[in-house]
N, C-alpha and C positions, 0 to 999 in steps of 0.2 A: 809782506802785503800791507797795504795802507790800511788802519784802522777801519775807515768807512766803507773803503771797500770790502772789507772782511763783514760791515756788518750788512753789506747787501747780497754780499754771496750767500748768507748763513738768512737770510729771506726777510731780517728784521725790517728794512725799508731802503727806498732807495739811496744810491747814495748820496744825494742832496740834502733830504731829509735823515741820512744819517749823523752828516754833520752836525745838525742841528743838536741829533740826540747828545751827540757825544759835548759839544761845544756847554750844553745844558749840563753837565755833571750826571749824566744816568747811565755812563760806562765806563765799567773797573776791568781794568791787566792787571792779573795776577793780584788782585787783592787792592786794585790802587784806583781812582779817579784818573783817569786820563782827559786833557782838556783838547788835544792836537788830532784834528780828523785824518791829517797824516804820517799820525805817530805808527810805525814799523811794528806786526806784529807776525810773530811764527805758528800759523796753523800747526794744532795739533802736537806744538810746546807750549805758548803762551796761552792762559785761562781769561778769556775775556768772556765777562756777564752783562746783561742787562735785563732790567727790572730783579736782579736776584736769582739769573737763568744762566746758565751756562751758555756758548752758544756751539753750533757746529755748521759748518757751510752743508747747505744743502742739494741731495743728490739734483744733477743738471737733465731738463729734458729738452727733447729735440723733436719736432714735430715740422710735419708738411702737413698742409691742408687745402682743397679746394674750397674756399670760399667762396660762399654766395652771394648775390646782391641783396644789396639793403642792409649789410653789414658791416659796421666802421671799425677799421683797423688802429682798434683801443684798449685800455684797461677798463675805462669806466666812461662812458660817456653821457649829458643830461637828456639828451632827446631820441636818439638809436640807439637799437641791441648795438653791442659788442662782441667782436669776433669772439675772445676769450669766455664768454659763457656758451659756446658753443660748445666746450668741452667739460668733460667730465672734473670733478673739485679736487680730486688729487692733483690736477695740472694747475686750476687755480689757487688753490694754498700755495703752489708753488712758485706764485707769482712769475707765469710766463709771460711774454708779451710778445706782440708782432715784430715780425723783423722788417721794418722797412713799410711802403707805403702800398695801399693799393685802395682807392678812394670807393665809398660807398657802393654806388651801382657799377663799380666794376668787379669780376671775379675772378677766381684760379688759381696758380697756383701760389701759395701765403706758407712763409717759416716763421714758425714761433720756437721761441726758450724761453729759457732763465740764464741763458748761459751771456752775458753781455758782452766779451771778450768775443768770444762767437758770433754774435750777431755784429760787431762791429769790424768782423774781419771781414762778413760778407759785403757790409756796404761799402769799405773802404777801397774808394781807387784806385789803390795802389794792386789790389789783388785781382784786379782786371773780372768782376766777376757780371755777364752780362745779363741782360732782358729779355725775354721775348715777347712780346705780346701780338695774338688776334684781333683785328675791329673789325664791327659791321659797319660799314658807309651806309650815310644815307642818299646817295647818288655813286653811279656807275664813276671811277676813277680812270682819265687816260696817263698815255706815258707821259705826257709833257706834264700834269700833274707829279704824274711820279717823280719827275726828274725834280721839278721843284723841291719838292719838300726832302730829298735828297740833301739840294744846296743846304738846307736847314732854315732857321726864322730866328730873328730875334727876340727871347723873352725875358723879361728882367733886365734890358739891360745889356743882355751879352749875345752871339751868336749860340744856338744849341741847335745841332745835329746827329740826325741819328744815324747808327751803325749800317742800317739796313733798311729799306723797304723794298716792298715786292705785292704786285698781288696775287693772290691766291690761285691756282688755276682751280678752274672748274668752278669758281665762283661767280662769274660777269663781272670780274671788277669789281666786286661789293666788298667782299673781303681783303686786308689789307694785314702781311704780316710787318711788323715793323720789330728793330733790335736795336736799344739804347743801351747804353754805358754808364750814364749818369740815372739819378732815381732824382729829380727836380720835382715837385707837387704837381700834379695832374699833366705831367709833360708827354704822353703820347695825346691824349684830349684837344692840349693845349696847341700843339701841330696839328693835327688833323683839322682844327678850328680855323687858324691861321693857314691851311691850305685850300679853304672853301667848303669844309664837311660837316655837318655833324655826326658822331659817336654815335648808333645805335647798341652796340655790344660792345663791351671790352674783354678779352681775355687774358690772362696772362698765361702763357703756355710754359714758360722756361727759367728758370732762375739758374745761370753757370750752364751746366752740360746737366742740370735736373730736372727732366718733363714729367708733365703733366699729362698723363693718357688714360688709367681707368679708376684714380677717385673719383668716386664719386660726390656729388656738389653738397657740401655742408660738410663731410667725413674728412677725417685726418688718419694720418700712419706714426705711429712713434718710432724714430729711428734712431742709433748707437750715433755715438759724436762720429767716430771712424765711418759709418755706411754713411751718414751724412753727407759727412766731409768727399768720401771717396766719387758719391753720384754728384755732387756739384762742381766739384774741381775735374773726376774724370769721366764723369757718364752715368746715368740710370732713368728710372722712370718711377715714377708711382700712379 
């Protein structure tokens, strides 16, 4: 394992600012100054210190949570709560952080860790892992809308479409499921906008084959890497 990343496994900081520590002369292998943030080291053979501390990777958590609105999906941030003080301080020593995005006044369902290996498997495209999100419209939706935003919109620059819409039955067309693939900054908003609507609700119901049905809004579930893993890639609920 690379140095730095050893030293963000082990909760010292992350690894950006590991570098830094290490680059600065304030981490010893096995008794020695190491200056290379990607110098090789073997957990649980090699003795790496800092400040005069041994160090040891620190156990990984896995958490679902329904999030509420008016909560930003952060570590720290200067003007709103953060998600991450919504949990109790063992999880924050732990330096968890959100996986992925889910803007302020939207809520549902949100995964947190420490485990960044983990959270980077779930965003990455390669592992096919989808969306689902509720909106409330603020006007009734017909098909020929539907079918639009179907086609998809331009943002950024590029075409972006989504997997899926549909509206809701039993709703009059107010509600709107939609299933994206990609996680772009406010991109079901950003559609629903560019299709003539605004956004009264956002939900997020679904990360993979993982729903969202009876947390409750602000509460979280702590779950093993494996039940994790197993309800997002093959099914479950929380």
């Amino acid at each position: 394992m690379r140095l730095n990343a050893f030293l963000a496994e082990c909760g010292t900081a992350s690894r950006r600012k590991s570098e830094e520590l290490i680059l600065s002369g304030q981490v010893r292998v096995n008794g020695k100054i190491v200056l290379a943030p990607y110098f090789l080291v073997t957990p649980g053979e090699d003795v790496v210190e800092y400040e005069g501390k041994r160090l040891a990777p620190q156990s990984k958590f896995y958490l679902a949570m329904n999030k509420p609105r008016g909560v930003v999906c952060a570590v720290t941030d200067k003007y709103d709560p953060v998600v991450v003080n919504l949990l109790p301080e063992k999880y924050r020593v732990a330096r968890v952080f959100p996986v992925g995005r889910l803007d302020r006044e939207s809520e549902g369902l949100l995964l947190l860790t420490n485990d960044g290996a983990f959270a980077q498997s779930v965003q990455h495209p390669s592992r096919g892992v989808t969306k689902e999100y509720e909106i409330l419209l603020n006007l009734r939706i017909n098909d020929k809308q539907l079918r639009r935003w179907r086609t998809g919109f331009e943002i950024e620059g590029r075409l972006v479409k989504p997997l899926a819409v549909e509206a809701m039955p039993g709703t009059e067309n107010r509600w709107v499921r939609v299933t994206i693939g990609e996680g772009l900054k406010r991109e079901v908003r950003t559609m629903a906008n560019l299709a003539g609507f605004a956004v009264l609700t956002l939900v997020r119901r679904r990360i993979g084959c993982l729903i969202l049905k009876e947390l409750g809004t602000g509460c979280f579930l702590e779950l093993s890497f494996p039940v994790l893993c197993s309800k997002i890639f093959e099914g479950g609920s929380v």
